[in-house]
C-alpha positions as CSV (number, residue, x, y, z in Angstrom):
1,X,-14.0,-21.1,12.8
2,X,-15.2,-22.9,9.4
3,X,-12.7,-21.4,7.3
4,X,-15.2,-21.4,3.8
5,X,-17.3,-19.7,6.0
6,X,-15.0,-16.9,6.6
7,X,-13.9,-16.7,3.0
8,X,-17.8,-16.5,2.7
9,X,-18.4,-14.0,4.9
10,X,-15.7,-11.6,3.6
11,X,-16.7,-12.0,0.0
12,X,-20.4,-11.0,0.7
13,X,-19.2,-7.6,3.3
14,X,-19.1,-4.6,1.6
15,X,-15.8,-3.1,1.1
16,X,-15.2,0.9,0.7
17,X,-11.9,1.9,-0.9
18,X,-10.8,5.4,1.4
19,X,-7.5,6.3,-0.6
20,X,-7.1,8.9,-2.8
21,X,-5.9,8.4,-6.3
22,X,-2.1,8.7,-6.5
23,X,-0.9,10.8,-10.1
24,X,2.3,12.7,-11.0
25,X,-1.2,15.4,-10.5
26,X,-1.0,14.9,-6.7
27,X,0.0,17.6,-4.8
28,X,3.0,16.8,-2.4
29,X,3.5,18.3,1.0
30,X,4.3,21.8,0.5
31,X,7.8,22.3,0.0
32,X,8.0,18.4,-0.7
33,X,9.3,16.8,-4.3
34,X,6.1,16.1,-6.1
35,X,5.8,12.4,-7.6
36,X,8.0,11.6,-10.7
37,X,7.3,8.3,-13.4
38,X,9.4,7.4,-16.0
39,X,10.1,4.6,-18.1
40,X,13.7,3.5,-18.1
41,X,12.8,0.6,-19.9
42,X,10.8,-0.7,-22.9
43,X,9.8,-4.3,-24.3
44,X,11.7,-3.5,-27.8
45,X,14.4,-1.4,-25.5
46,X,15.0,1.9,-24.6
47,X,17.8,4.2,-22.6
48,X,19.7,3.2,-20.1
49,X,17.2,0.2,-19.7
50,X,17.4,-2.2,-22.3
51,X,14.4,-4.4,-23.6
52,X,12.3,-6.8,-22.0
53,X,10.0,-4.8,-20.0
54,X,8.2,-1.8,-19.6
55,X,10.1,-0.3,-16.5
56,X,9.7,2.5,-14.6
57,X,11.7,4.5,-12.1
58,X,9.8,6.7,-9.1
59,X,10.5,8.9,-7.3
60,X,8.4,10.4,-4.5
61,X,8.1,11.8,-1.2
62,X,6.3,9.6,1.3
63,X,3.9,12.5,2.5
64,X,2.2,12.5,-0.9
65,X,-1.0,10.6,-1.4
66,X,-3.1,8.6,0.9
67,X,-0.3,7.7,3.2
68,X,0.2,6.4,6.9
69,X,2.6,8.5,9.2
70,X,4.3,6.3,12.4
71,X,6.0,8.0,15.4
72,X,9.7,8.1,13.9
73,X,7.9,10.6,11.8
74,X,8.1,13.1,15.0
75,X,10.6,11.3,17.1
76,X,13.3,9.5,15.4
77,X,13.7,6.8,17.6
78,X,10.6,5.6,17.7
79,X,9.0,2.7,15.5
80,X,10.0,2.5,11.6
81,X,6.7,1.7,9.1
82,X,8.2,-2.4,9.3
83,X,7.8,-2.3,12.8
84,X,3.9,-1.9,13.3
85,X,2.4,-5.0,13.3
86,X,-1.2,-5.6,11.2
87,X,-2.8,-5.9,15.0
88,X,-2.3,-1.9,15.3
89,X,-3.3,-0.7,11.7
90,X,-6.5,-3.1,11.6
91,X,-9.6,-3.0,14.0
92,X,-12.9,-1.8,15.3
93,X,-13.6,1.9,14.2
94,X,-15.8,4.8,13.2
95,X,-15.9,7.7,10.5
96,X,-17.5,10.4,12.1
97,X,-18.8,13.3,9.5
98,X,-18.6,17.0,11.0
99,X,-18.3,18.4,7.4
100,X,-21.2,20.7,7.8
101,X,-19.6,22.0,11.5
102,X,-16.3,23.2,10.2
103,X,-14.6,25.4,7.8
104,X,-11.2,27.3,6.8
105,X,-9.1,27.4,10.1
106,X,-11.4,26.1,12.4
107,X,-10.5,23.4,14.9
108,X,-12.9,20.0,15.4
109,X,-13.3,19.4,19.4
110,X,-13.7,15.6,21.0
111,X,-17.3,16.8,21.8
112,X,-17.8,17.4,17.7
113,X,-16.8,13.8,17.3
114,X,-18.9,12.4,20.6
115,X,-22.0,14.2,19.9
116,X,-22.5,12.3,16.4
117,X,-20.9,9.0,16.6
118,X,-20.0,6.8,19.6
119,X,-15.9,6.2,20.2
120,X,-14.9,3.3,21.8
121,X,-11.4,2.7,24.0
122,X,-9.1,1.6,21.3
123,X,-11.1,2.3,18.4
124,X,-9.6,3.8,14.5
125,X,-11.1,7.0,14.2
126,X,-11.5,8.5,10.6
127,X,-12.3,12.1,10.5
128,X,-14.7,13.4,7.7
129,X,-14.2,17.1,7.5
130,X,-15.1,17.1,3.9
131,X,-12.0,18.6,3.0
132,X,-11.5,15.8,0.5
133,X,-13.8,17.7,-2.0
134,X,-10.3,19.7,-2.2
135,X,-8.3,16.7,-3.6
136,X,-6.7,17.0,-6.8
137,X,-9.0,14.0,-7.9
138,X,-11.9,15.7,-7.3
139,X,-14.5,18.3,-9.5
140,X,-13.8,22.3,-8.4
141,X,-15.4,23.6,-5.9
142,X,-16.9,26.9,-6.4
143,X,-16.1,30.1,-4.7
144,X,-16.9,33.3,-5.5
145,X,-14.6,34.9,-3.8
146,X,-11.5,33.2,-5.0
147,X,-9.8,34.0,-7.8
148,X,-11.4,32.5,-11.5
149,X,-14.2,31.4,-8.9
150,X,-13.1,28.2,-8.1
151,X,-11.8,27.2,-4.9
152,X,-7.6,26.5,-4.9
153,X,-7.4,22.5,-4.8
154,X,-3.9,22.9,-2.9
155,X,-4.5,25.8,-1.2
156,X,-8.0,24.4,0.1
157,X,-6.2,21.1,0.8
158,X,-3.3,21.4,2.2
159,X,-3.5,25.5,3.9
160,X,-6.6,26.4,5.0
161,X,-8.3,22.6,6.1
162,X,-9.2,22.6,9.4
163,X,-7.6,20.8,12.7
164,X,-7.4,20.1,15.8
165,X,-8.0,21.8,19.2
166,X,-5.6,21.8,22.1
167,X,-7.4,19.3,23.9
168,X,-8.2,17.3,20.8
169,X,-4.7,15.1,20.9
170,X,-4.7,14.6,24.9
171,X,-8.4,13.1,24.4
172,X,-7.4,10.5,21.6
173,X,-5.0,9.1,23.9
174,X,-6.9,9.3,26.9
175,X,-9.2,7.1,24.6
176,X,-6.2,5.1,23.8
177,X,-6.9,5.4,20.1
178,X,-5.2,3.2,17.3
179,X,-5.0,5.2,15.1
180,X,-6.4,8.8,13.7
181,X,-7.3,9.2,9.9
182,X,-8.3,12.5,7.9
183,X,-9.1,13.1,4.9
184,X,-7.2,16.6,4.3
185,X,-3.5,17.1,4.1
186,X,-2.9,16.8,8.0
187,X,-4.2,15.7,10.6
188,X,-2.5,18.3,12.5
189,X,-3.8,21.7,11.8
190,X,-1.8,23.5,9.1
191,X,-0.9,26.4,11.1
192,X,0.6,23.9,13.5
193,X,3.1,22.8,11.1
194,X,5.9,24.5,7.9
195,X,2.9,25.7,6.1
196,X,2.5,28.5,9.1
197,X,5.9,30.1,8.2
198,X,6.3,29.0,4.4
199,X,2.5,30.8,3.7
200,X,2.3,33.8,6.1
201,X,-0.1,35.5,4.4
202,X,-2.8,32.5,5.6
203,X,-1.2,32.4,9.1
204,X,-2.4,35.7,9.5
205,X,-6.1,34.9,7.9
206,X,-5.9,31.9,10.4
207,X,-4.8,34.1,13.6
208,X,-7.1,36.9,12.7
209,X,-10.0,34.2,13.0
210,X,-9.0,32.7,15.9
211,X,-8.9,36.2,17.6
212,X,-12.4,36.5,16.3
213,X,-13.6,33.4,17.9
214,X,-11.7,32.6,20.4
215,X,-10.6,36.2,21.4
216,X,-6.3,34.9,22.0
217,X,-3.8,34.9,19.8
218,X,-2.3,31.4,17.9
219,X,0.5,31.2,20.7
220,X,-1.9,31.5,23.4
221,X,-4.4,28.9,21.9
222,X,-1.2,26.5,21.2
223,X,1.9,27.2,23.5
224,X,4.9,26.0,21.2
225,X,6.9,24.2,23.8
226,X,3.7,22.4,25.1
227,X,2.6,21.5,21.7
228,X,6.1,20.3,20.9
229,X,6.3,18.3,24.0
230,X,2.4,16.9,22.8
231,X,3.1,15.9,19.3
232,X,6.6,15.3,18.8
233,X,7.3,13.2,22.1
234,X,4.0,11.7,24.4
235,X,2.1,11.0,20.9
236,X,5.1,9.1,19.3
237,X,6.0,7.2,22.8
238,X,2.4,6.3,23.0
239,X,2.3,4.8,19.6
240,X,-0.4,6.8,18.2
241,X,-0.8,6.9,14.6
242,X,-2.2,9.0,11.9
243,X,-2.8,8.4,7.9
244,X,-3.6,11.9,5.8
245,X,-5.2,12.1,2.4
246,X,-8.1,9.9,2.9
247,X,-10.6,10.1,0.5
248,X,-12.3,7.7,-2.0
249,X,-15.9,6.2,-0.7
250,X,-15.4,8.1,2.6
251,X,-18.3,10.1,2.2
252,X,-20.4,6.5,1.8
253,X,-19.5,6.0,5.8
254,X,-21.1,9.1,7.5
255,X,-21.5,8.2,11.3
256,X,-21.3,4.5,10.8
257,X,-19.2,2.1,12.3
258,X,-16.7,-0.1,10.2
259,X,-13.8,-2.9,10.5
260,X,-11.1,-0.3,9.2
261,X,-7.9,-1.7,7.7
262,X,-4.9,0.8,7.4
263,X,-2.2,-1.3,5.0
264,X,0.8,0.8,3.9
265,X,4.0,-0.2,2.6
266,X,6.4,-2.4,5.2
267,X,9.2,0.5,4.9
268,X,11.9,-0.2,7.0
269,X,13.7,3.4,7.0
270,X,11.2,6.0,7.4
271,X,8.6,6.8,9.1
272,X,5.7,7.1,6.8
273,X,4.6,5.4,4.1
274,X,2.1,4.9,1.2
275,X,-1.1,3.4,2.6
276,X,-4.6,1.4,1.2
277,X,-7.3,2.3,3.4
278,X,-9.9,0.4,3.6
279,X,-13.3,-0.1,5.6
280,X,-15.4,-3.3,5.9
281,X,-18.7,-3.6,6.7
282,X,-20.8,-7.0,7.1
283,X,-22.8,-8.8,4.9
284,X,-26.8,-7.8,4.7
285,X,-28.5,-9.9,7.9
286,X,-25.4,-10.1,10.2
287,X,-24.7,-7.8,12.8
288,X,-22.1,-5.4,14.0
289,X,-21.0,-7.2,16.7
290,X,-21.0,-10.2,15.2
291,X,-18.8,-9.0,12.4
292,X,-16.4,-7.6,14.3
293,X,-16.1,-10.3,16.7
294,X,-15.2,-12.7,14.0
295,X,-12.6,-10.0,12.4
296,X,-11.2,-9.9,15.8
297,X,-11.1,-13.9,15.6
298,X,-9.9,-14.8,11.9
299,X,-6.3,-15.4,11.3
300,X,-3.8,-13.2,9.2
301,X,-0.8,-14.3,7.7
302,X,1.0,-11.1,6.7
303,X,3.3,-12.2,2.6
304,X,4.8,-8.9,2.5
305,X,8.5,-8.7,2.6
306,X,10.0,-5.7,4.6
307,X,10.7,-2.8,2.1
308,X,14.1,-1.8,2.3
309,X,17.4,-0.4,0.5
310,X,18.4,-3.5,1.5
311,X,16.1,-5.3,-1.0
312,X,18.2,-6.7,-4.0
313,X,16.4,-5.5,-7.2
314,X,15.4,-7.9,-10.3
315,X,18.4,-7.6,-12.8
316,X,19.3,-4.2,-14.2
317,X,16.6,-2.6,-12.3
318,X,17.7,0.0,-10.1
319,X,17.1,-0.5,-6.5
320,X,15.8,1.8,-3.7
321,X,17.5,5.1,-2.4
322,X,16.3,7.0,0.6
323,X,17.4,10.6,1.5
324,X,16.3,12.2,4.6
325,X,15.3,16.2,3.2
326,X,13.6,17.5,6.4
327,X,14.5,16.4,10.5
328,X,12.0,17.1,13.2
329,X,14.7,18.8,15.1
330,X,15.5,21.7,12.1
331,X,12.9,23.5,12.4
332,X,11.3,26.0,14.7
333,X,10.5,24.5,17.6
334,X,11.3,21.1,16.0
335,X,7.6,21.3,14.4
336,X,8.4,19.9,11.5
337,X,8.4,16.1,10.5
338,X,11.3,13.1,9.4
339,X,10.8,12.8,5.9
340,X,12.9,11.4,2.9
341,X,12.7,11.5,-0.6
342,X,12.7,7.7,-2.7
343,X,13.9,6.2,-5.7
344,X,13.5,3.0,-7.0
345,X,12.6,0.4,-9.9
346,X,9.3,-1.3,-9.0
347,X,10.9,-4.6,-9.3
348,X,12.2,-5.7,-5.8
349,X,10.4,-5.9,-2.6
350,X,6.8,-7.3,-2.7
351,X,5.2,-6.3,-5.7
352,X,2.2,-6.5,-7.9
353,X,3.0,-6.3,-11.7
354,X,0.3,-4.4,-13.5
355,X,-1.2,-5.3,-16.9
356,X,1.2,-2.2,-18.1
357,X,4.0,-3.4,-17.8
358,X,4.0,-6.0,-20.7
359,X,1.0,-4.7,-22.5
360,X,0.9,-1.1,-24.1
361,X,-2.9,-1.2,-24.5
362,X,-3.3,-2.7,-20.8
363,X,-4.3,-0.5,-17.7
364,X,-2.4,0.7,-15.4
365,X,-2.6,-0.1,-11.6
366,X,-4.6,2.7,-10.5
367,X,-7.2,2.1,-12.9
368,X,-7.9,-1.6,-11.8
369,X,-10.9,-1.9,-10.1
370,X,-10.9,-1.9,-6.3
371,X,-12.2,-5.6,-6.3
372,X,-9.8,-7.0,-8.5
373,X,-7.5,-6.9,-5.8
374,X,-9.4,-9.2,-3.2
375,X,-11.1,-12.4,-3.1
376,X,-11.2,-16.3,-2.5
377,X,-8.1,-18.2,-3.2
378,X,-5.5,-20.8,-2.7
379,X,-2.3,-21.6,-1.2
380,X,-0.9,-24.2,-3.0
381,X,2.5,-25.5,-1.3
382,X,4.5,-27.4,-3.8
383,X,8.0,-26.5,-2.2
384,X,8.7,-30.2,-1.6
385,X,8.0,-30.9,-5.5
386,X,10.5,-28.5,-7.1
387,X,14.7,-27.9,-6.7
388,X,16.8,-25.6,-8.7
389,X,15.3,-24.2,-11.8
390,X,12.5,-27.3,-12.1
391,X,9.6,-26.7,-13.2
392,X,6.0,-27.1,-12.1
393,X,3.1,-28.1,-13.1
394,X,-0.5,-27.5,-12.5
395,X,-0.5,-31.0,-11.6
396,X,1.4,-30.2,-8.7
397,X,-0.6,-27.4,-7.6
398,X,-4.1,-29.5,-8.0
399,X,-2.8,-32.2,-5.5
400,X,-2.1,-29.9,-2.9
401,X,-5.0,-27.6,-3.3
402,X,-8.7,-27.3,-4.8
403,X,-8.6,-24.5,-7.4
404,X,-11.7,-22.9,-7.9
405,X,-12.8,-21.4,-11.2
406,X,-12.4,-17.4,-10.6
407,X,-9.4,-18.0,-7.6
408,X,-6.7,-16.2,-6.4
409,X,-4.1,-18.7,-6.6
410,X,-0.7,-17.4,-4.6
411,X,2.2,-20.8,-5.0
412,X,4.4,-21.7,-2.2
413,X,7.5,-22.6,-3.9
414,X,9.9,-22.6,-0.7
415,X,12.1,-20.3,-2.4
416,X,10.9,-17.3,0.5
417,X,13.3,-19.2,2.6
418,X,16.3,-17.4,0.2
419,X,15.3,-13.9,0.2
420,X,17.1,-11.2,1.6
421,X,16.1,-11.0,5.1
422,X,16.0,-15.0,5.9
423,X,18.8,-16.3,7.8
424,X,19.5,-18.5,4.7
425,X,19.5,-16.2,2.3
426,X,21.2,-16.8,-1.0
427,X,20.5,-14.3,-3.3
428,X,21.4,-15.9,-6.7
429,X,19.4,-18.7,-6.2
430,X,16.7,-16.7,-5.0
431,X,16.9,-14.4,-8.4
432,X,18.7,-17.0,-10.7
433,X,17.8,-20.6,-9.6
434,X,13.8,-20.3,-8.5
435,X,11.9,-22.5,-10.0
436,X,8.9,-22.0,-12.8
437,X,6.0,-23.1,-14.6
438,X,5.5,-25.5,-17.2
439,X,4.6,-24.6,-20.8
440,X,0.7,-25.5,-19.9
441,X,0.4,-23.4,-17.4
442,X,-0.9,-20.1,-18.4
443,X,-3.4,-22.1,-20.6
444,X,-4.2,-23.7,-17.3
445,X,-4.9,-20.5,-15.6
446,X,-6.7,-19.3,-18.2
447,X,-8.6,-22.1,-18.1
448,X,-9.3,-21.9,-14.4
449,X,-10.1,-18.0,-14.6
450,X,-7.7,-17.2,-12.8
451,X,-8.2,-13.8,-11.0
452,X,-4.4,-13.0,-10.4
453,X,-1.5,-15.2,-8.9
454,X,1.4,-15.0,-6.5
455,X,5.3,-16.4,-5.6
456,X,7.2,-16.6,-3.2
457,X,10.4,-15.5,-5.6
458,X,11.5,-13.2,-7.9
459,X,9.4,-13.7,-10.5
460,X,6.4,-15.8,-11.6
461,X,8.2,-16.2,-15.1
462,X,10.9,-19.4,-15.2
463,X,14.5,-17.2,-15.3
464,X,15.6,-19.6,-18.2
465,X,12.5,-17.8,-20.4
466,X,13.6,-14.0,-18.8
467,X,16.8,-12.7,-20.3
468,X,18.4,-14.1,-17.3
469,X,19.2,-17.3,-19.9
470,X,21.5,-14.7,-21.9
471,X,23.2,-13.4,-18.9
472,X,23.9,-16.7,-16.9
473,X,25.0,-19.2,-20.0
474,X,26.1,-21.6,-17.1
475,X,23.0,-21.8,-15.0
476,X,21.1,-22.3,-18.3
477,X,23.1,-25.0,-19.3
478,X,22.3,-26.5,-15.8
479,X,18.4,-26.2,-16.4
480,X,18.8,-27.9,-19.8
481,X,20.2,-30.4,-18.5
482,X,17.4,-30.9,-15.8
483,X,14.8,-30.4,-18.1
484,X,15.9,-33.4,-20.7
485,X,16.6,-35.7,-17.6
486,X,13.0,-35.1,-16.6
487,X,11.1,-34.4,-19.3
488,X,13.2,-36.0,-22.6
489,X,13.6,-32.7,-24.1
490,X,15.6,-29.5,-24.5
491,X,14.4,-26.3,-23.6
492,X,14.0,-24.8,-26.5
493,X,11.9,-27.8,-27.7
494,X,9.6,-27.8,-24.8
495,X,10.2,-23.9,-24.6
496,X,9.8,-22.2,-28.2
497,X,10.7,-18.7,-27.8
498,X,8.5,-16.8,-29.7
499,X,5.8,-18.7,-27.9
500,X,6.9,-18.9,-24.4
501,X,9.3,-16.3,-24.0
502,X,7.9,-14.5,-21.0
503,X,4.7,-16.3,-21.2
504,X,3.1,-15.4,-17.9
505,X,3.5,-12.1,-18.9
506,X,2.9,-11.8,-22.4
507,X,0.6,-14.2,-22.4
508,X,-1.7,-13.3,-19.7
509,X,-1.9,-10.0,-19.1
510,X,-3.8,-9.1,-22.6
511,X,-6.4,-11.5,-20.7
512,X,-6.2,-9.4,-17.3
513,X,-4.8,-12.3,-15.5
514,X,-1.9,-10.4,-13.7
515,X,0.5,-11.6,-10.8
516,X,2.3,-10.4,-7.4
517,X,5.9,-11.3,-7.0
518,X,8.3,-11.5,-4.0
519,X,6.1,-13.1,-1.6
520,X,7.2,-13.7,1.4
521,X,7.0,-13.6,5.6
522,X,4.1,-15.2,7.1
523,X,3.5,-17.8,3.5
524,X,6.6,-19.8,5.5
525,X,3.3,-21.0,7.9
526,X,0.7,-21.2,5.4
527,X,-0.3,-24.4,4.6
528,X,-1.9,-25.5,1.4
529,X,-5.7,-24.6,1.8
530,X,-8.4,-22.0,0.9
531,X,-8.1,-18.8,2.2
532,X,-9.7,-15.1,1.2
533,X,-6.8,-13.4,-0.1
534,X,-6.3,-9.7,-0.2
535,X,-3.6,-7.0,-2.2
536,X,-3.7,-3.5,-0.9
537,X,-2.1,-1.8,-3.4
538,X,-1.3,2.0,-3.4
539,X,-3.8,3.6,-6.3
540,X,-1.3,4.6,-8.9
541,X,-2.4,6.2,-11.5
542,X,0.2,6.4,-14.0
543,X,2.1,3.2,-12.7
544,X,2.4,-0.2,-14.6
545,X,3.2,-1.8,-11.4
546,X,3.1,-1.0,-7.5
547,X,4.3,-2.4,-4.2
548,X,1.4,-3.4,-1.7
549,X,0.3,-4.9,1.3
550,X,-0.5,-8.7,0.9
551,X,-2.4,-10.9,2.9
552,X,-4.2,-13.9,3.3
553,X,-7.5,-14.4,5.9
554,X,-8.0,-17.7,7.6
């Protein structure tokens, strides 16, 4: 394939974002901790965090927002979020709207999905059930009948969406479906899961309609050991998947047919995870099955580093803690789910550092626009030009790539090969020793128009002009050294601090020229080309920076 073709191709489809905003506003599971953001850390300093940075510590529970849930979710030796390659979260699929056939407690059949939209063997199937009008994101929906007149947003959301029927499940994987999406709390039905025992008072609304329609009882309709043996063992052993909370341009894919990419976080302990979803259609003039065919054909190099507790943090950040709050097996009839509660710093893993976090007056990453996050770009693999704390130049990156006014640019310093989960990791180096950019850099970029950029280390900045120079006098003394050897002068004369302190930060995000960090995985194959490069980032609303999903198309 002509690879400025592809790059063509993708830049002219038409991309619909399907996640729902993510706030300290979201509703968590019920009975779930609901999403915390604070700053720890400011750029003039602040408690317990120091200066340098505005840093935040999160806390959340992985079941809150647009979100994917694997199979350890249900069975607890089955595949972590790390372990499912981009082949089973990206593919062929449909979004099949059956908002006006279903309402409070009712269940949504195979033959509701078949009589509107075709389903192909294998396909992602994303469930419209127009229960995202419930989202916390959303206006109020009114109803007379509820109290104030409005419609409960959690209660509409999370309790009374509708589900599944018994056969629904065995059909999917008859069907051999990727994956299931829906854009409600779950795409079990509610009454299927906690919410039946923890709100009683809806069970019995639910029951009493089921006996109305169906004429049995909720026990008859789902026999708990049956359902149990359904959902929490053949589903998980067969791989199928589900993300909840869809919402977003959903509605803008009624009955149509889309390339559908599922991108959450690369978590390695748990078993669900914080998700992008996105749907692709083709550019004007080419068709369907030409699009997909050359989806199907394109080359993905996965840059996302495996999220993990094992992930060494930047500096004084704090890193990530997981607690397991809830096991499949303590509950009745085991119908509950694996889920822990996080904490972390943003800085560590694979990460996208938002205009926020060096600018007050910036925005945050939530309220980026979608298409910020994705378009043509460069590779640019300098790692045979740079060696402990050297310093390149876009020099270097221009004789190993054409950069393009408006790029992504995403540099290949080598230094990937020292993260935590290489066989030759060295983690000093890797956070100490990496090497950085020149003083002309950022004018460079800004120059170039730079959309955003990307490493392969910890941090786009040089350490020496991070407050790493303060705490590592020796290593500092090293790069001086280098830098007069090369370059006939001292740091601070090539270097002025109140100039270059933390330049590509303070520097270029006032100019929305922002950058991903910790790059790594698949960028050990990529060679120095053109590519369409894409960050799906979890739509934060309060956050000044996010971890994502990043890729690059070729």
């Amino acid at each position: 394939m002509n690879h400025e073709r592809l790059i063509h191709i993708l830049s002219d489809s038409r991309w619909y974002d399907l996640t729902q905003a993510l706030s300290i506003f979201t509703p968590p599971w019920p009975g779930e901790m609901p999403l915390q953001v604070y700053f720890f850390k400011r750029l003039t300093g602040s408690w317990g965090g120091g200066q340098g940075a505005n840093g935040q510590i999160i806390e959340w529970s992985n079941n809150t927002g647009t979100h994917l849930v694997g199979p350890r979710a249900f069975h607890s030796g089955a595949r972590a979020m790390a372990d499912i390659p981009l082949s089973d979260l990206c593919g062929e699929g449909v979004v099949v709207d059956i908002s006006d056939a279903v309402s409070d407690y009712s269940f949504y059949t195979p033959e509701m999905i078949t009589g509107r939209v075709r389903v192909k063997e294998g396909d992602i199937l994303l469930i419209n059930t127009g229960y995202h009008k419930h989202g916390w994101d959303q206006p109020d929906t009114p109803n007379p009948a509820a109290q104030g007149g409005i419609e409960n947003k959690e209660f509409g959301y999370y309790v009374r969406h509708p589900g599944p029927s018994p056969e629904f499940f065995r059909w999917a994987l008859d069907m051999k479906l990727k994956l299931i999406g829906v854009d409600c709390g779950s795409a079990e039905h509610p009454m299927n899961t906690s919410i039946r025992t923890m709100h009683g008072r809806e069970f019995e609304k639910a029951e009493a309609k089921l006996k109305e329609t169906h004429g049995r009882s909720w026990d008859e309709m789902f026999p708990p050991e049956a359902y149990h043996e359904l959902t929490r063992v053949v589903m998980p052993k067969a791989g199928l998947l589900l993300a909840e909370s869809l919402g977003g341009e959903i509605g803008q894919l009624s009955n149509q047919r889309a390339w559908m990419m599922m991108m959450p976080i690369p978590f390695m302990e748990v078993e669900s995870a914080w998700c992008r979803a996105v749907a692709l259609q083709g550019p004007a003039g080419m068709s369907e099955d030409e699009f997909f065919g050359l989806m199907r054909s394109a080359g993905v190099l996965d840059m996302t580093l495996p999220f993990s507790v094992q992930t060494p943090q930047w500096a004084n950040y704090e890193p990530l803690s997981v607690k397991y709050t809830k096991r499949v097996g303590g509950q009745y009839f085991g119908l509950g789910r694996n889920n822990a509660h996080c904490r972390a710093s943003f800085h560590l893993a694979t990460h996208m550092d938002g205009e926020k976090h060096f600018w007050a007056a910036g925005r945050t990453i939530g309220q980026m626009p979608f298409d910020y996050w994705f378009g043509p770009g460069v590779i640019a693999d300098i790692s045979n030009m740079v060696s402990n704390s050297s310093v390149y130049t876009p020099a270097m990156v221009e004789s190993v790539a054409e950069v393009r006014e408006g790029d992504i640019l995403i540099i290949k310093t080598g230094w990937h090969k020292y993260g935590w989960n290489s066989p030759d990791s060295d983690e000093f180096r890797y956070m100490i020793k990496h090497p950085g950019p020149s003083p002309d850099f950022a004018d460079w970029c800004l120059e170039k128009k730079i959309k955003w950029l990307g490493v392969d280390c910890v941090a786009m900045e040089h350490p020496m002009n991070t407050i790493q120079r303060l705490w590592h006098p020796k290593t500092f003394e090293e790069a001086d050294r280098k830098l007069m050897e090369q370059y006939g002068k001292n740091w601070d004369e090539m270097y002025p601090l109140d100039k270059y302190y933390q330049d590509m930060h303070l520097n270029l995000f006032p100019k929305g020229i922002v950058h991903a960090e910790n790059l790594g995985m698949d960028i050990a194959l990529a060679e120095s080309g053109r590519y369409f490069i894409a960050g799906f980032l979890q739509k934060a609303m309060e956050t000044t920076s996010m971890w994502g999903r990043f890729v690059a198309f070729k």
